[in-house]
C-alpha positions in Angstrom: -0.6 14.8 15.0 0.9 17.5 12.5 2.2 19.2 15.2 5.2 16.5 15.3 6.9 19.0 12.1 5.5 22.1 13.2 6.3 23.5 9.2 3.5 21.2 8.3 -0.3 22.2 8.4 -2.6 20.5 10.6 -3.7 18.2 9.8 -1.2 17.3 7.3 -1.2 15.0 4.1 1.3 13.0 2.7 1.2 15.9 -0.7 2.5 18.1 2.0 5.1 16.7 3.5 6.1 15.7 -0.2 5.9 19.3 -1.2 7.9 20.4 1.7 10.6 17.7 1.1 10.4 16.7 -2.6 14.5 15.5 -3.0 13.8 12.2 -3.0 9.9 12.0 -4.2 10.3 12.0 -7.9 12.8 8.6 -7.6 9.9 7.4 -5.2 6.9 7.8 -6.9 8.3 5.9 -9.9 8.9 3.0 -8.0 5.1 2.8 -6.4 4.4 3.1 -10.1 6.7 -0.2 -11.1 6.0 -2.0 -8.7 2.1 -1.5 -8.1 1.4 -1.1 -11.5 4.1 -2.4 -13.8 4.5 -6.5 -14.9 4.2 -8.9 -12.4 2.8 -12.2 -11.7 0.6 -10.4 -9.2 -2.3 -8.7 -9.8 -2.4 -4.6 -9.4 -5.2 -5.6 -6.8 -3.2 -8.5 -5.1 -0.5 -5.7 -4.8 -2.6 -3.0 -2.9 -3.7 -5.7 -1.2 -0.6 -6.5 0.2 -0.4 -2.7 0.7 -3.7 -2.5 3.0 -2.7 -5.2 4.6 0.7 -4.4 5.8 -0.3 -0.5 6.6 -3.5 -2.5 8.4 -0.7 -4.3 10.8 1.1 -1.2 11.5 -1.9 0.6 12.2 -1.1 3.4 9.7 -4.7 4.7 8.8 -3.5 6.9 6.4 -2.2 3.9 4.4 -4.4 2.0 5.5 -7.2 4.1 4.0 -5.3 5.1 0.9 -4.9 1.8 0.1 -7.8 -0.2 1.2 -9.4 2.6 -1.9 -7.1 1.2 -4.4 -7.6 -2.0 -3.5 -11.4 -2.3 -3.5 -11.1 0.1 -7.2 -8.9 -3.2 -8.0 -11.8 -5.8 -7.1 -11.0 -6.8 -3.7 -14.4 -6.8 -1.7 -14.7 -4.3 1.2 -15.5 -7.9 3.4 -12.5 -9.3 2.6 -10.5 -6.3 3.5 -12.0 -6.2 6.6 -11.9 -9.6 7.5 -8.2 -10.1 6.8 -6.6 -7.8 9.7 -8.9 -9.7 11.9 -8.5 -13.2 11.5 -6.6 -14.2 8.1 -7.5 -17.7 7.7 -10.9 -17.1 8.1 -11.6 -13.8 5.5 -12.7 -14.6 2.5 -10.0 -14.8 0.2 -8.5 -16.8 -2.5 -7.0 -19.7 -0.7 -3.6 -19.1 -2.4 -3.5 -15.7 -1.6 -3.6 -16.5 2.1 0.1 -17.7 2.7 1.3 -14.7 0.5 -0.5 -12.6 3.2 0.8 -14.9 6.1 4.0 -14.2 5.1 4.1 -10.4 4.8 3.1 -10.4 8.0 6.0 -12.4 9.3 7.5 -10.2 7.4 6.3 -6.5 9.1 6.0 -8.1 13.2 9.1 -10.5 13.1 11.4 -10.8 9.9 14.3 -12.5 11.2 12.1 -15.1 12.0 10.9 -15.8 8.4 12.3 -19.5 7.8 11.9 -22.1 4.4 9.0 -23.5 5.4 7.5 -19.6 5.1 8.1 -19.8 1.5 7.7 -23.2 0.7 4.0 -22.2 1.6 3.9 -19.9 -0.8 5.3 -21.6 -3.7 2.9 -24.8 -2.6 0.3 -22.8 -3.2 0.5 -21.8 -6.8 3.2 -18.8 -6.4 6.7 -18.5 -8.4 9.5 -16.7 -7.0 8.8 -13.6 -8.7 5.9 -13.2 -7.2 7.1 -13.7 -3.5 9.9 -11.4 -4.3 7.2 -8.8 -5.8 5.2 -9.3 -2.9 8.4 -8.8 -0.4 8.8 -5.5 -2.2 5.2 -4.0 -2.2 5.5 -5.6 2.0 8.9 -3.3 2.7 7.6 -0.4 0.6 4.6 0.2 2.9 6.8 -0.9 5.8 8.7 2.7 4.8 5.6 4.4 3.8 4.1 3.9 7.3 7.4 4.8 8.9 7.3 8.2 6.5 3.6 9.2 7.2 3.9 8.3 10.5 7.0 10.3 11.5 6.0 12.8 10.3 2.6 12.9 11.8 0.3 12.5 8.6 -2.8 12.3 9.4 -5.8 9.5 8.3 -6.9 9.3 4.9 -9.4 12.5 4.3 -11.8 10.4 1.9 -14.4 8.1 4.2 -14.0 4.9 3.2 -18.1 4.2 3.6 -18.4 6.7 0.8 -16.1 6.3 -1.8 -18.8 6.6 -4.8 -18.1 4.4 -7.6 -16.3 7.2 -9.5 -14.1 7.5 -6.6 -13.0 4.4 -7.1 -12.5 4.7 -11.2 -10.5 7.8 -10.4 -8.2 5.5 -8.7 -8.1 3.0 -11.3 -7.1 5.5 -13.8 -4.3 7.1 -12.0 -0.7 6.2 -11.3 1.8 7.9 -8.5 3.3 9.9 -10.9 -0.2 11.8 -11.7 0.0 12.7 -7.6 3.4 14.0 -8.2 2.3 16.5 -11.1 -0.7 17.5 -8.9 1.8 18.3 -6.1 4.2 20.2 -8.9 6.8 17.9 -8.2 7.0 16.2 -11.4 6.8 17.8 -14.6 3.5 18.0 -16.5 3.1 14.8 -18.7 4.8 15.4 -22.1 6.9 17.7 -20.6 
């Protein structure tokens, strides 16, 4: 699908589009790191979660992938993941995390149709407003994430989900957005 910015190499990462075009990437990468990994009332897991999930209704599999990695390093069960896109109400989830999810999803296919009773949902089950406005943010960052990977014709994640190795999955634990930025050379070395 690379061949949508012919500049790009085929098949073509998000590093490399990042590299080609790194304006605006340093600005970027330090909001996936507040808002996936700084203070919230959700969880770093609940938020890559949400990040799966919305990529998951966009069908963005490089996302998708990316984040489905993060989110199992975080705790979330590789059943649950799956079981989520398919039928919501039925994976096996956290029962409060459920209208969270319901509503991102409003959120990605219809938006304007989002009303009260959306939230209200929410905040029944256990949520504050902070945390629906957290998860509103992690929902329209992946919404531009998938429109960034997409259009430019990023390809799936290269790392098979079936065989992310335990230390795959630390690795993830341990590293923020901006440590992909200084292994692209678009952020300065830590310290620096």
């Amino acid at each position: 699908m690379s061949h949508l910015f012919p500049s790009l190499p085929d098949p073509a990462g998000l590093g490399d589009v990042f590299r080609q075009y790194p304006t605006t990437v340093p600005p970027l990468l330090e909001y996936h790191d507040r808002l996936l990994r700084g203070d919230s009332p959700l969880s770093v897991a609940e938020r890559e979660l949400i990040a799966a999930y919305v990529s998951a209704l966009n069908a963005c599999q490089f996302c998708h992938g990316a984040h489905l990695l993060y989110a199992r390093a975080f705790g979330i069960s590789a059943e649950a993941l799956d079981a989520m896109v398919t039928d919501l109400d039925a994976a096996p989830l956290e029962a409060r995390q459920k209208p969270l999810l319901a509503y991102v999803a409003k959120l990605t296919r219809e938006p304007a149709s989002l009303r009260r009773e959306d939230a209200e949902a929410v905040y029944a089950a256990g949520w504050s407003e902070r945390a629906l406005y957290d998860a509103i943010q992690v929902c329209a960052l992946f919404n531009f994430m998938n429109r960034i990977v997409e259009g430019t014709g990023v390809s799936a994640y290269p790392l098979d989900l079936e065989k992310a190795s335990e230390a795959d999955l630390a690795a993830r634990r341990n590293r923020s957005y901006a440590d992909f930025g200084r292994e692209l050379g678009i952020l300065p070395p830590e310290g620096a």
